[in-house]
Structure formats: structure tokens, C-alpha cells
C-alpha positions in Angstrom: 7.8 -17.2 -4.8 4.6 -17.1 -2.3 4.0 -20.0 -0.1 0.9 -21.9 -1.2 -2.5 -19.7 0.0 -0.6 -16.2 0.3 -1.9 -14.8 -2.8 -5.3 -15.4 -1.7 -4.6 -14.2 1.6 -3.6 -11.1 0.1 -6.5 -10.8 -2.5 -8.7 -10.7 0.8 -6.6 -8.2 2.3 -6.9 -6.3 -1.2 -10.9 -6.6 -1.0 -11.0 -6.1 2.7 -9.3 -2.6 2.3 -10.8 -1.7 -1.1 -13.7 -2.0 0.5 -13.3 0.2 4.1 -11.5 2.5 1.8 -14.8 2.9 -0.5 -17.4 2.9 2.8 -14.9 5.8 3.9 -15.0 7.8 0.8 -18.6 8.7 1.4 -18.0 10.0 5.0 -15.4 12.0 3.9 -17.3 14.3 2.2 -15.2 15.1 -1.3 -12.0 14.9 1.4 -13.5 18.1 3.2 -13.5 15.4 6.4 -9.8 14.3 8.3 -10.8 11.4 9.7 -12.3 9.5 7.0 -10.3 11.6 4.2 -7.4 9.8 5.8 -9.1 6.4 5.9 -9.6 6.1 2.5 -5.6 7.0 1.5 -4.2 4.3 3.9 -7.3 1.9 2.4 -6.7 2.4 -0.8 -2.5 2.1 -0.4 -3.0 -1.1 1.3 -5.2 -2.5 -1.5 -3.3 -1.9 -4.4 -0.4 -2.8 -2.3 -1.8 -6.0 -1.8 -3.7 -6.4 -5.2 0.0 -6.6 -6.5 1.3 -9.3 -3.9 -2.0 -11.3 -5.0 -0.8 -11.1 -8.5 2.6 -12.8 -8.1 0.4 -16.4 -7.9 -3.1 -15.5 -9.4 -3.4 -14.8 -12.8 -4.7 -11.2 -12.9 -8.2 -11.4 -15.0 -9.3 -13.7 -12.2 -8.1 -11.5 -9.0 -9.3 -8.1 -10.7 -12.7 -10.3 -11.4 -12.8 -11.4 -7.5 -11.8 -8.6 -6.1 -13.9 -5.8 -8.0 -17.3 -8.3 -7.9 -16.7 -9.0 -3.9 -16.7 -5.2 -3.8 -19.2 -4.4 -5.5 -21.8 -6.6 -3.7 -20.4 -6.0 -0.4 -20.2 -1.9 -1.2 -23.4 -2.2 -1.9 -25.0 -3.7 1.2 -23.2 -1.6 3.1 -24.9 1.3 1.2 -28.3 -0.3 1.7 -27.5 -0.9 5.8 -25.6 2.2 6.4 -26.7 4.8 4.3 -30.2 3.6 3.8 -29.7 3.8 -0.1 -32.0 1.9 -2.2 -31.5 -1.1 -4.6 -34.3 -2.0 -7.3 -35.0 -5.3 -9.0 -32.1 -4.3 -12.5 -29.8 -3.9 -9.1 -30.9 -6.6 -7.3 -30.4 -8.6 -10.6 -26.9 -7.3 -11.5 -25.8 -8.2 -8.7 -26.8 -12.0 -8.1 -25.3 -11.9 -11.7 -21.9 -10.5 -10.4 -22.5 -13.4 -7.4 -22.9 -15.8 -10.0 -19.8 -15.3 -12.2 -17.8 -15.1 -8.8 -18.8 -18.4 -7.9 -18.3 -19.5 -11.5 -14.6 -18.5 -11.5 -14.0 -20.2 -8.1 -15.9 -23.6 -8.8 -15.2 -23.7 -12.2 -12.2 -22.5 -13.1 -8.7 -23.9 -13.7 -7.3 -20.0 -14.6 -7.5 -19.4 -10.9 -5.3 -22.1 -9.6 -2.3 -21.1 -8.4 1.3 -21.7 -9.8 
């Protein structure tokens, strides 16, 4: 069994690398690019890797809920800043909404206490 706190520890270590994985998978270039090609393999590993630690304490509707809607709003500020790619109002929207039901789950929630 985890010692209090590691499951979230590794749901942020699942999100963190989820994430560089996905900023990676642009540069790559449909894997035509080493570098980044190779970026997004370790990334990947080391998310679902640690996705599946995270699920030995949190229930797993609530860390696939975290860690896809962190993603998704961080993934798409970094497509806004680094690749200058737009996001319109329905965006904009969608994700405060995503925001929203994150915070919902962590204020709100029992299902995401750990036991």
C-alpha cells in the first residue's frame, strides 16, 4: 500500500509527462523528427506508468477526470503561447467548464479521498 500523498504525487507526475509528451508530439512532425519523436515515447511510458501507480489509492473516474482536464487546459495554453494557435469564445468556454468540474471533484468530492 502507498504512503499517504503518493498517489497524488504520481497523478502529477502522470499529468506532468502526459503533458511534455503531447507538446512534443507536435514538434515531432508525424515521428519524421529524433529528438522530439523520442520525447514523446519516454513521456508517454512515464505517464501511463504513473497513471497506474496513481490508481492503487485514487479511485480511477476521478484520476482519469484530473488528469485528462489538467491536460487539456494546460495543452492548450501551451498551444496558444507556443504555437500561436487560436482559442474562440465555444473554446474559451469549454474550457473554464473543464476548470470548473476539476475544481468540483477536488472541493467537493468524497470519491477522491484516498483509502
Amino acid at each position: 500500500m502507498m504512503k499517504d500523498g503518493m498517489g497524488w504525487i504520481w497523478l502529477a507526475l502522470a499529468i506532468g509527462s502526459e503533458i511534455m509528451a503531447t507538446s512534443a508530439l507536435k514538434a515531432a512532425a508525424g515521428f519524421t523528427r529524433p529528438l522530439p519523436s523520442i520525447a514523446v515515447i519516454f513521456g508517454y511510458a512515464v505517464a501511463f506508468y504513473a497513471l497506474s501507480q496513481t490508481l492503487r489509492t485514487i479511485p480511477m473516474g476521478i484520476a482519469y477526470a484530473l488528469w485528462s482536464g489538467v491536460g487539456i487546459v494546460v495543452i492548450s495554453l501551451i498551444g496558444l503561447v507556443v504555437y500561436r494557435q487560436k482559442l474562440d469564445a465555444a473554446a474559451l468556454a469549454g474550457i473554464a467548464m473543464i476548470v470548473a468540474g476539476t475544481l468540483v471533484i477536488n472541493l467537493f468530492s468524497t470519491s477522491s479521498a484516498e483509502g
